[in-house]
C-alpha positions as CSV (number, residue, x, y, z in Angstrom):
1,X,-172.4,219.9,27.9
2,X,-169.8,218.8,30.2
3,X,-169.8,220.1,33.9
4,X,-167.0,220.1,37.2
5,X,-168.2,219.8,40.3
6,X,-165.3,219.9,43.4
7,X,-165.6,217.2,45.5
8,X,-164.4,216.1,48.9
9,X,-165.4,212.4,49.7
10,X,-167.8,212.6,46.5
11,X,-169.8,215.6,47.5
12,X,-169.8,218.9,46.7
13,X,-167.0,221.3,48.5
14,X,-168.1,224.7,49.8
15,X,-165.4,225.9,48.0
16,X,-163.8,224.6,44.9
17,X,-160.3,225.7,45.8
18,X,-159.9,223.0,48.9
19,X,-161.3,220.1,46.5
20,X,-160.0,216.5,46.4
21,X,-161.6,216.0,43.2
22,X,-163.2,217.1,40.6
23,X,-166.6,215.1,39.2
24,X,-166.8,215.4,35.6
25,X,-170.0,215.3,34.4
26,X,-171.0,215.2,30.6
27,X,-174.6,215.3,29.6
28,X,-176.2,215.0,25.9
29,X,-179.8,216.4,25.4
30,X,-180.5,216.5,28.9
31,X,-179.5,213.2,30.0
32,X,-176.0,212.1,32.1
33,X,-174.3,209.7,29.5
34,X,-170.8,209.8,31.4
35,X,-169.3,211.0,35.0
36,X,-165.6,210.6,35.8
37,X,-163.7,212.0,38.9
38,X,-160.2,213.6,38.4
39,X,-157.5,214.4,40.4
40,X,-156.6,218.2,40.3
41,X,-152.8,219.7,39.6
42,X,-151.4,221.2,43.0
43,X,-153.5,224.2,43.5
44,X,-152.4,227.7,42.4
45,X,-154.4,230.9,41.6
46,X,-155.3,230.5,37.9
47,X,-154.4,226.6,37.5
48,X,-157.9,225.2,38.1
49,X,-159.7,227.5,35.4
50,X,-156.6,226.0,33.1
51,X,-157.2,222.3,34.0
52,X,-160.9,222.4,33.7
53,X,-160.9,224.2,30.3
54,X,-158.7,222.1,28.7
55,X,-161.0,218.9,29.8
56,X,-163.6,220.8,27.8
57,X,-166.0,221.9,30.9
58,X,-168.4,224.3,29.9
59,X,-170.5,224.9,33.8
60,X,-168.8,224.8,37.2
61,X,-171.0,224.3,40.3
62,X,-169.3,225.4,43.7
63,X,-170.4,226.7,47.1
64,X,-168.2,229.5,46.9
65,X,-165.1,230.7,45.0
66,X,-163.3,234.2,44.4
67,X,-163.2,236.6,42.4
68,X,-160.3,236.1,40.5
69,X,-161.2,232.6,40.0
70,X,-164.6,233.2,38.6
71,X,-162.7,235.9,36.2
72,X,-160.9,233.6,35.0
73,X,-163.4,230.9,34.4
74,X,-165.3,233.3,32.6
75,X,-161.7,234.2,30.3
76,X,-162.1,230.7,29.1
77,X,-166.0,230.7,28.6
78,X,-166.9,228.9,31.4
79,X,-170.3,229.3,33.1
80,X,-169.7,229.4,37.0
81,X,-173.2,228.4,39.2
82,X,-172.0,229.5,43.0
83,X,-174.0,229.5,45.9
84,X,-174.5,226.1,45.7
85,X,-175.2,224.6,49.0
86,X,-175.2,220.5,49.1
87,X,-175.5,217.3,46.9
88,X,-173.8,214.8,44.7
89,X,-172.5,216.1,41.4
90,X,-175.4,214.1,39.5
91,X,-178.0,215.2,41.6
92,X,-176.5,219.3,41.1
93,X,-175.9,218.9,37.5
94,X,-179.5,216.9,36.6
95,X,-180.9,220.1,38.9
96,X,-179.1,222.6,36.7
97,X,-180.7,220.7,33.5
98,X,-184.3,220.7,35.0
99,X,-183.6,224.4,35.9
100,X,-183.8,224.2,39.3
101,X,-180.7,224.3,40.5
102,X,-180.3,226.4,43.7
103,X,-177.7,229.1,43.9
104,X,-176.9,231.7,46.1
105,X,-174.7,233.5,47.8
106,X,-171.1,233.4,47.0
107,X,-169.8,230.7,50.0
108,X,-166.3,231.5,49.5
109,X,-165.1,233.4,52.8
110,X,-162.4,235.9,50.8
C-alpha cells in the first residue's frame, strides 16, 4: 500500500490543502520499506487528488480537508483517514496498519 501524508516541517498539517509536502509512505505486508517527501504542484481545487493518484497512493491521512476534495479522492479510489490530529507520517501510517489510527472530526474549517 502506499500512503500521503501533508506535511509542514515533517509533521502532519491540519489540513492538507496548506501542505509543504507530501510524505510518501509505501508499506509491504505491514512493514514501511520506503518513505519519500514530494513537493506538490501549485495548489488548485482538484490538482492534489491528480498528483497523489498518479504517484500510486492508495490512503491519505489529514487533519481536515473538504468536501470536494475528499470527492475527489474517492473518484480516483483513494481511501481518505481525516480527523487526524498530530504525528510524523511513520508513526500515522504504522498506527493505521496496527489499526489504531485515531480519526475524527473533519479539521478542515470550510
Amino acid at each position: 500500500m502506499k500512503f500521503a501524508v501533508p506535511t509542514l516541517n515533517n509533521e502532519l498539517t491540519a489540513h492538507f490543502g496548506h501542505c509543504e509536502k507530501f510524505a510518501i509512505i509505501e508499506t509491504e505486508n505491514s512493514t514501511v520499506i520506503r518513505e519519500e517527501s514530494l513537493t506538490p504542484p501549485v495548489h488548485q481545487p482538484g490538482v492534489y487528488p491528480r498528483f497523489l493518484a498518479d504517484q500510486g497512493v492508495d490512503v491519505i491521512i489529514a487533519g481536515g480537508m473538504g468536501q470536494k476534495a475528499q470527492s475527489l479522492f474517492a473518484a480516483h479510489n483513494i481511501q481518505v483517514c481525516i480527523g487526524v490530529v498530530k504525528g510524523s507520517p511513520r508513526e500515522l501510517v504504522e498506527q493505521y496498519l496496527e489499526n489504531t489510527l485515531l480519526t475524527g472530526q473533519n479539521l478542515c474549517d470550510h
